[in-house]
N, C-alpha and C positions, 0 to 999 in steps of 0.2 A: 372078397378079392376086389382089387380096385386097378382098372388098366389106366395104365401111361400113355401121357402122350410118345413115347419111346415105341410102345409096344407091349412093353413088359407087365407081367402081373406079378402084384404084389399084394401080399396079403397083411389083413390087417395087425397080425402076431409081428410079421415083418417091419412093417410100420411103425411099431411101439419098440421094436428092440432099438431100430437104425436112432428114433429119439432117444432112447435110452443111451445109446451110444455116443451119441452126440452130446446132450448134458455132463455124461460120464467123464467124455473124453477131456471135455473143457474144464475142468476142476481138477483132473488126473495132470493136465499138460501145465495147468496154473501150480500144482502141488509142485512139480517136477520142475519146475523153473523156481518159486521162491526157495523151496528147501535143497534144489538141486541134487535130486533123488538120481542116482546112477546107477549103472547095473541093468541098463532097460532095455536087456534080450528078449527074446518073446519065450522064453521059460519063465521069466520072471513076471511077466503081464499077462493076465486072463481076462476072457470073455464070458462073463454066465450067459445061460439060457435066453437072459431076458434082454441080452446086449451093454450091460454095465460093464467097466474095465477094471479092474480089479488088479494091482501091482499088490506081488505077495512076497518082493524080500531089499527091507531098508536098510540092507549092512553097509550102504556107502550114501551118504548123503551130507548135506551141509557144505565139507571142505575136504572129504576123502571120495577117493573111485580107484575103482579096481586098474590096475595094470601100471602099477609102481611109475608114476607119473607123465604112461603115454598119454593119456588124455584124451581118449579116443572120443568119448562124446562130451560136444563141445555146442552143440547145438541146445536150445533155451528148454525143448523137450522135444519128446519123440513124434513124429509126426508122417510118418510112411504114405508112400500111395495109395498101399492095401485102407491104411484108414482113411485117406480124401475120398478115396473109390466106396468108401463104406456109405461117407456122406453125403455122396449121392455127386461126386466129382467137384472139381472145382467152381465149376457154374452149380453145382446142385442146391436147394433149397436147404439142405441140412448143414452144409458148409459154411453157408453163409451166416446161419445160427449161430453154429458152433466161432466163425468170428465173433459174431455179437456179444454170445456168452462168456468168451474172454476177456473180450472190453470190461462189459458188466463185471466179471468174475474180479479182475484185479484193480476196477476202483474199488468194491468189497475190500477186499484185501487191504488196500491203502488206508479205509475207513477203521479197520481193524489192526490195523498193523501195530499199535501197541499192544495188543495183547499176544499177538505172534510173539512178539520181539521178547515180551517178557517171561514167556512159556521157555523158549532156547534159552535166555539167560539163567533160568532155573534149572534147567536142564543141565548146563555146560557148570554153572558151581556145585550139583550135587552127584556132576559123572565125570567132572575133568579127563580122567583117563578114558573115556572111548575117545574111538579113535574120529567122531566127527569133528570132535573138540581139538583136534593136536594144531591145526594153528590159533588157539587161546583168542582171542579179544578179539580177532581180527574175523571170527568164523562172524560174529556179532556188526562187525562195519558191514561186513559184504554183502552178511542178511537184509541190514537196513539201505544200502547202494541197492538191491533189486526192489525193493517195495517202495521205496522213492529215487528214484534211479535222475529226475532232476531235483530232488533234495527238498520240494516239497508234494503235496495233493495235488494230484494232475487235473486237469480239468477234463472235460470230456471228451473235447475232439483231442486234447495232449494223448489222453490214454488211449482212444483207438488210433494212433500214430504210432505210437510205444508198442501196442498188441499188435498191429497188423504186420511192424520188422518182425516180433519176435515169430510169430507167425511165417513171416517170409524166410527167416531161417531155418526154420525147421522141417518146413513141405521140404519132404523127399532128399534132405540134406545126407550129403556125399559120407561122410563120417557114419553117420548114424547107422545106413543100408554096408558103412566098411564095418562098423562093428557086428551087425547082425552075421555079416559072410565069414569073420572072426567066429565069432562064436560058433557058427555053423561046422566051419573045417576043424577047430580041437575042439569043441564038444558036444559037437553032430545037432545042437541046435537050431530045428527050424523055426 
């Protein structure tokens, strides 16, 4: 056990999950903004044991979301209080990682972004018909408009500019907690 300066005891299992969570989150939030993963009710996103996040259904991603073109989530990914509060608050030490590792996470991603871009392009010529693909050519511009969003390699301080809007969008964003309360009242989703 390890007391805070708060008060509070936390134990060392607790300590490994809240990092776990934190890493987790930030490669979960980076997935859900490039491939624009939707559907991100809390039925559909899990927490194992060891505080990993775990999203377990991609029927709507790329250029399709559920609810016949409300568009209810519109924020860059999901990013609730429940999970600021997990990372130890906005001022918390694990917050502020978890910024970090989104920086880091999507010049990765920049670094790599040919090989994303040519994984969907393969994808989209040998499944045309799903339905991530039904705006054609265009699912592929909008892919490459989010991994270089000023059209080329961002530099460092560019990218933690870039992460800390997308970022600022997404804390506790109004849509995101309307669709959770959606899902809630028709499919009793907490």
């Amino acid at each position: 056990m390890v007391q805070h300066g708060n008060g509070k005891i936390k134990s060392k299992k607790f300590q490994k999950a809240q990092k776990n969570f934190c890493y987790s989150l930030a490669a979960y939030s980076l997935a859900q903004y490039i491939l624009q993963i939707k559907d991100r009710h809390n039925q559909n996103i899990m927490i194992d044991a060891e505080g990993h996040v775990i999203h377990i259904d991609y029927g709507f991603l790329l250029s399709n979301a559920p609810g016949r073109g409300l568009k209810f989530e519109q924020a860059p990914f999901k990013l609730t209080m429940e999970c600021v509060n997990v990372l130890g608050g906005v001022r918390g030490k694990y917050y502020k990682l978890f910024r970090d590792l989104v920086k880091l996470g999507f010049m990765a991603l920049q670094e790599h972004a040919d090989k994303i871009i040519i994984l969907v392009e393969m994808m989209m010529l040998g499944q045309k018909d799903l339905p991530c693909f039904q705006d054609g050519e265009q699912t592929v511009v909008d892919l490459k408009t989010r991994l270089f969003p000023t059209q080329k390699v961002m530099s460092e301080a560019e990218a933690k500019r870039f992460t800390e809007d997308l970022i600022s969008s997404s804390e506790n964003n109004w849509r995101t907690n309307l669709y959770d309360t959606v899902q809630y009242c028709c499919q009793g989703i907490i």
